[in-house]
C-alpha positions, 0 to 999 in steps of 0.5 A, spaced: 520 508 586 515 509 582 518 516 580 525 512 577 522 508 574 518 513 570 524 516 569 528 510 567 523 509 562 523 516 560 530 515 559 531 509 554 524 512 550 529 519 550 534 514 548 531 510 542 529 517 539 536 520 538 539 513 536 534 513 531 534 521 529 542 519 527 540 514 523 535 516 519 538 521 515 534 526 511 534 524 502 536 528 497 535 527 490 531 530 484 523 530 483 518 531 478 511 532 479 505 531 474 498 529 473 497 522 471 492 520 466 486 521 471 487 528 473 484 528 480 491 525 482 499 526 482 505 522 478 511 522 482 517 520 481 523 521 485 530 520 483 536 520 488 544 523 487 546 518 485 542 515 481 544 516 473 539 519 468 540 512 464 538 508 470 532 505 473 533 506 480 528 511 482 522 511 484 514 512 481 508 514 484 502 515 482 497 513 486 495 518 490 491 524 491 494 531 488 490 533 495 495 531 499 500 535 496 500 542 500 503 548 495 500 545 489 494 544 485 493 541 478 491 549 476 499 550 478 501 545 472 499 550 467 503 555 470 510 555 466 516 558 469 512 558 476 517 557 481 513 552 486 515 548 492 509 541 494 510 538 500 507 531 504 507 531 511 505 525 514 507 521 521 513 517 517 515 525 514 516 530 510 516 530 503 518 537 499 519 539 492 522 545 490 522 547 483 520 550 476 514 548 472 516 546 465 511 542 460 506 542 465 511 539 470 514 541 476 521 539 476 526 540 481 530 539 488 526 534 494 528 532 501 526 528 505 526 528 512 525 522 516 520 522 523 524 519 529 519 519 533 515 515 529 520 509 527 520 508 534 513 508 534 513 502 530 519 499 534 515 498 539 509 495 535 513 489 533 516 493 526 524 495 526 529 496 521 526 502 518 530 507 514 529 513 511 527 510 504 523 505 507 519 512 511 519 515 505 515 510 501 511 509 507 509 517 506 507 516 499 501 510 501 500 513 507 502 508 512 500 511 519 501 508 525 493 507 526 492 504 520 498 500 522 495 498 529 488 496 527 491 492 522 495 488 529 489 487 532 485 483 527 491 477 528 493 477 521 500 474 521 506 476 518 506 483 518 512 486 517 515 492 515 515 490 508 509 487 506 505 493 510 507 497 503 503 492 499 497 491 504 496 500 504 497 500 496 492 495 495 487 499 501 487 493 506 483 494 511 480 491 517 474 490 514 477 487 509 479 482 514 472 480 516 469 479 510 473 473 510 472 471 517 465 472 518 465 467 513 468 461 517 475 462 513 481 462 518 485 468 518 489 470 512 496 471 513 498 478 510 501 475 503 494 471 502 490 477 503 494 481 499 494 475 493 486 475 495 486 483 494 491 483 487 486 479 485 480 483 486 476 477 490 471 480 493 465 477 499 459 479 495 462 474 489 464 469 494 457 469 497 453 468 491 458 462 488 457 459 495 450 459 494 451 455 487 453 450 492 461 451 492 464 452 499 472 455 495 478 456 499 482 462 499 487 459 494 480 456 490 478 464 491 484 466 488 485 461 482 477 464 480 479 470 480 485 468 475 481 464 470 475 469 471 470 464 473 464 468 475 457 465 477 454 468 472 459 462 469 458 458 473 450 458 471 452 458 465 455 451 465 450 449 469 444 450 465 449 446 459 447 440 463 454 438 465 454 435 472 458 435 479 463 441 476 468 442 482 472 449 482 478 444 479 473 442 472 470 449 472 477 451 472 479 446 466 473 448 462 476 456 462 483 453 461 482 449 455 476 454 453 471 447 452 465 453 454 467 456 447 
């Protein structure tokens, strides 16, 4: 008995894998690799077919490592004339562009070749729908399925298959997470954590502005960030004399510039 149900699910898993292999075609498009303003890193751009020179619908990255990349390096970039080929492989798949070095840039053809296997994977974690566009980016910011894992586990809610791009680019992880907890802040959602990080809200500020006797929620966090209302600010306006400033009035005062 145990033997056919370790085949029945043998089968289904086997399955999955080809429906998802059917579906998840390989992209095609054009590529054009340089090092961006800090040289340590990578611009890409991916333009697919059927994408006009005259249109934006292509894609930008450039927050990357050029380390990740094998079959190139920065020195590559000099190399006018060099024919290349820089790959990426990760869990979600493989990367590759194959072209000539022109103007310290590689230009050429890539193709992108979805991993099945792991779009399974992420079916079984909760996150489905996943096509070969959405893998693809999930290649270049690094999106793995540990990653994806330890972020489930710290009960985040609303992780979806779209805002796991916005967490991984803005380096969200679970320690993250528990700078906010440890506090006796209830859980952020994803979309609250990813406005907390946009923003640049940080614990050891947070901690220095709860020890001037304010106890700011998430949104106040935020809204501090916006305004630029730091401690040395808020020691500032205290020394002035002004009396019970909550985050409202220390906001009014930055808004209307009565610091000035």
């Amino acid at each position: 008995m145990h033997s056919l149900r370790l085949l029945g699910t043998g089968a289904a898993l086997s399955c999955s894998l080809v429906l998802h292999a059917a579906t998840l075609a390989p992209l095609h498009g054009r590529c054009t690799i340089g090092a961006s303003g800090d040289s340590a890193r990578f611009r890409l751009e991916v333009r697919p077919d059927d994408c006009p020179e005259s249109r934006h619908c292509g894609s930008n990255f450039s927050s990357e490592s050029l380390t990740r990349f094998t079959g190139i390096t920065l020195a590559d970039l000099a190399r006018e004339g060099d024919n290349l080929t820089a790959k990426l492989a990760a869990e979600s798949g493989t990367f590759t562009c194959t072209g000539t070095v022109r103007d310290h840039e590689l230009e050429g053809r890539s193709v992108f070749t979805p991993d099945a296997a792991f779009a399974e994977k992420m079916d079984r974690m909760g996150y489905t729908g996943l096509d070969s566009e959405k893998l693809m980016a999930y290649t270049f910011v690094g999106v793995d399925s540990k990653w994806v894992e330890s972020m489930k586990q710290t009960g985040v809610n609303g992780i979806t298959a779209d805002n796991l791009l916005a967490l991984r680019i803005f380096n969200i992880n679970p320690d993250y997470v528990h700078s906010f907890t440890s506090m006796g802040y209830e859980m952020p959602d994803a979309d609250k954590l990813i406005a907390l990080k946009v923003q640049g809200v940080n614990a050891e500020e947070v901690r220095q502005i709860r020890a001037l006797g304010y106890q700011p929620t998430l949104d106040e966090l935020i809204q501090i960030r916006i305004f630029k209302i730091t401690p040395e600010f808020i020691r500032r306006m205290q020394e002035r004399g002004l009396k019970d400033l909550t985050i409202a009035k220390l906001v009014q005062i930055k808004i209307f510039k009565l610091d000035e």
